[in-house]
N, C-alpha and C positions, 0 to 999 in steps of 0.2 A: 504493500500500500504506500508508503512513504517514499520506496524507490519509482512506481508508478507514473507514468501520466497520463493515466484519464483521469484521475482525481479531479484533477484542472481543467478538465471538458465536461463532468458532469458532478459538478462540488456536491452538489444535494445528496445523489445519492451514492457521494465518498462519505459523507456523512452519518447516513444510513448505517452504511456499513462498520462504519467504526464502534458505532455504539452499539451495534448488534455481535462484535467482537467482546466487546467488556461485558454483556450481556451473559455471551457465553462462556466467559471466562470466571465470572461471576456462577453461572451454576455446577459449572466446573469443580468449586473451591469446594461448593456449599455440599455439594453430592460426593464429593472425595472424603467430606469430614466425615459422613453418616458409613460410609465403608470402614474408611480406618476404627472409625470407634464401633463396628458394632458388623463386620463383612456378611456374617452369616444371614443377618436380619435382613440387610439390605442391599445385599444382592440381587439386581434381580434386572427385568429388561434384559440384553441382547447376553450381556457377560452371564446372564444365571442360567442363561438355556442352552447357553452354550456347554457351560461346565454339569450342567442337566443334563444332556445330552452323550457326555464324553464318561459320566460315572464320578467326574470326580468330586463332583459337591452334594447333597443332598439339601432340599428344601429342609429349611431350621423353623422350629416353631418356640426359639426361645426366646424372650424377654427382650425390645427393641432395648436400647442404651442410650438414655438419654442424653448423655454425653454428644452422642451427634448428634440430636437435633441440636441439642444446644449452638453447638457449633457451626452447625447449618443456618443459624440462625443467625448466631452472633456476625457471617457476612453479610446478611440482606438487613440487618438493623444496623451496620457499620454506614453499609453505604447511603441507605434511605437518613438517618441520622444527619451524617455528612451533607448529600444534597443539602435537609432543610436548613442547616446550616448557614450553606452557602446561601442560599438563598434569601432567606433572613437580613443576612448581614448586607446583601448588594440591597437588599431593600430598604433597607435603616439608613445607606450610604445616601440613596436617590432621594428617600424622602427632605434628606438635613438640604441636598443641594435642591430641591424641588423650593422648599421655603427660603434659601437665598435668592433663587430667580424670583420668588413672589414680592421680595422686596427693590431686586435690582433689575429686572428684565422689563421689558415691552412686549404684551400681546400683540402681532400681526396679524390679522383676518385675511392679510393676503397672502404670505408665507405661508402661513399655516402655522407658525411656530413661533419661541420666542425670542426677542431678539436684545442680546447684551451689548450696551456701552461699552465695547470693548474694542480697539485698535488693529488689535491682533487677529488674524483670519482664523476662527475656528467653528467646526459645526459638530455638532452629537448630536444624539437623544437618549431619552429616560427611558427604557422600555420599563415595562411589567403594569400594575397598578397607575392608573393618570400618565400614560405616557408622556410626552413631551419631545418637541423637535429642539434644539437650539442653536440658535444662530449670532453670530457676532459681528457689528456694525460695519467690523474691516472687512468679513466674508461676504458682505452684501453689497460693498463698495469694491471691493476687489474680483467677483466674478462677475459674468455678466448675468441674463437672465436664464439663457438656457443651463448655465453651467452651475447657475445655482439651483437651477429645477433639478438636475442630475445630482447634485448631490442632498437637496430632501427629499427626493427619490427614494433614494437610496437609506436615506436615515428609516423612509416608512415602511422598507421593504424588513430592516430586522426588527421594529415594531410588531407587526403583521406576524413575522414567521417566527415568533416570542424566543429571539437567539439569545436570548439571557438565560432562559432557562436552560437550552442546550450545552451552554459555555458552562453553567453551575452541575453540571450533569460529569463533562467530562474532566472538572475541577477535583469534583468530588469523587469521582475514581482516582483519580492521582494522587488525592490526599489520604486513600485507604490505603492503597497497593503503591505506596512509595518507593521507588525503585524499579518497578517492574518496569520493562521497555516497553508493552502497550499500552502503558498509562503513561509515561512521560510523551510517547511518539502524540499519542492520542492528543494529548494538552497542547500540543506545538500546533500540530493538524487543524484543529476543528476549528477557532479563531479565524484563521487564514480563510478556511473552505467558507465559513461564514460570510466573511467580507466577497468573496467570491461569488456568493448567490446571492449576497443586497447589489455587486454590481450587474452581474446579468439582469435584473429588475430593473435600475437604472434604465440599463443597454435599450430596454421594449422601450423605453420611450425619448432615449436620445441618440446623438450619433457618439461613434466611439471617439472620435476625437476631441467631443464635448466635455465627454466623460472622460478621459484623461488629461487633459488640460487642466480640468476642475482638481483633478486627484494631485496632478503636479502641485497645482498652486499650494493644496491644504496640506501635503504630505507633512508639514513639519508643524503642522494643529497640536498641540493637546491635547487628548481627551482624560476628563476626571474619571474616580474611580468609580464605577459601576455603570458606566456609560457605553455607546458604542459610536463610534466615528466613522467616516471614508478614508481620513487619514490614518487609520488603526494597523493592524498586521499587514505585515509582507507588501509597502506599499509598490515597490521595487518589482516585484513576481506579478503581481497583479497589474500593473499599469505594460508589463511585456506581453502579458497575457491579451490584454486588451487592443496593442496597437498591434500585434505581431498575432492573430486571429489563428487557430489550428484547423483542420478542419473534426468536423465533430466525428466523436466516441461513434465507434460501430454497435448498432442497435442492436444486434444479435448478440453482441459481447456484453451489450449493458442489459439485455437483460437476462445473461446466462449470471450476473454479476449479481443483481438484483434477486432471483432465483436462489443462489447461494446465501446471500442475507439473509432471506425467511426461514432455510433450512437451518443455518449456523448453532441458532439459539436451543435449534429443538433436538439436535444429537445428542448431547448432554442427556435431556430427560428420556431420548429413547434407548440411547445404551444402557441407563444406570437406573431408569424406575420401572417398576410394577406394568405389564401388558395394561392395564385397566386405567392408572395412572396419567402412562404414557400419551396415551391415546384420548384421554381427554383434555391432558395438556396442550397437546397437540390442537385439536379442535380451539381448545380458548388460545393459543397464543397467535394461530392463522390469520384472525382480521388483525392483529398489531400489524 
């Protein structure tokens, strides 16, 4: 995935995949611990009929161990924990600067957004709760029109596609699984891929040269802490991406890609649970 390039021709669903990798890695952990602490009990799925089959194991009717759940557990409360965390806190961040701009900003009814006495070119927004666009009197003075439509474009496209939660998603796997190289790779990734499908968004409604110019001018913006910008990750990859156009990911490939996604998360439950189990996990996890 990180060595990859179709990432960069179809961000969304490099996205997809990612978190459908921590997904599965995640049930991975949680179904490993109920074997180690208790193999007999919980054996079962593709490995139990396997060894079913060959003589060497015998279905066990002792006492599950609650040691694994426990620990099957202690991963899906680490990281739900963590998300709301994250989450929490990027909201407590938005709300303090939401009540500074109520003091020092100017609503727009033409912008759309709000706009700060400030010199210096910069644009974000608030997502989550009371969104917000923000705009700065040098970014309105300094782009023109169209190049400012492309970048609140852009601001309304990771409003819309609520990429704060995404970003708090793969935050919060990196802070459980520290260290692990699909959670650091994952944190670097997802960011980028983000800025990546607020600029395709953009792209539907301006020209690409609009849209890079705009990104040159803000690349060296600011954005505060819990906010998201045009000028944000990998402005450098993104604006080569844009002038230097590839032509798009093969369709058959993206969705043998996509295909793969859906199946990722559900191996796990089908090697290692219960026929019964299985298969109705399967069922509920098919419309995700």
């Amino acid at each position: 995935m990180a060595r990859s390039s179709w990432p960069h021709r179809a961000p969304a669903l490099a996205v997809t995949v990612w978190l459908t990798l921590a997904c599965s890695f995640s049930l991975c952990l949680a179904l490993g611990a109920l074997h180690l602490a208790s193999p007999h009990t919980h054996l079962h799925g593709i490995i139990y009929t396997c060894r079913v089959a060959l003589g060497i194991d015998a279905p066990s009717s002792t006492r599950a161990n609650y040691a694994g759940y426990v620990g099957a557990g202690a991963v899906g409360a680490a990281l739900v924990v963590t998300f709301t965390i994250c989450v929490r806190r990027a909201r407590a961040i938005r709300k303090r600067h939401r009540r500074v701009l109520d003091l020092v900003g100017r609503r727009s009814a033409v912008l759309g957004a709000t706009v700060l006495e400030h010199a210096a070119p910069t644009a974000y927004c608030l997502p989550g709760y009371r969104p917000r666009i923000v705009v700065s009197r040098g970014a309105v003075e300094l782009l023109s029109s169209k190049q400012l439509g492309a970048v609140l474009e852009h601001e309304r496209a990771h409003i819309a596609g609520r990429h704060h939660l995404l970003l708090a998603a793969s935050q919060a796997f990196a802070a459980v699984f520290r260290g692990l190289p699909l959670a650091s790779v994952m944190r670097e990734q997802i960011p980028l891929l983000l800025e990546m499908i607020a600029d395709d968004r953009a792209l539907r409604r301006t020209g690409r040269n609009v849209l890079a110019t705009a990104m040159y001018e803000m690349a060296t913006a600011s954005v505060p802490d819990g906010a998201l910008g045009v000028g944000g990750h990998g402005v450098a990859v993104r604006l080569q991406r844009i002038l230097i156009p590839v032509p798009s990911a093969n369709l058959a490939m993206l969705c043998c890609i996509a295909t793969a996604a859906m199946v990722v998360p559900l191996l796990p439950v089908l090697v290692a649970c219960p026929p019964s189990l299985a298969l109705s996990t399967t069922f509920a996890l098919l419309p995700l």
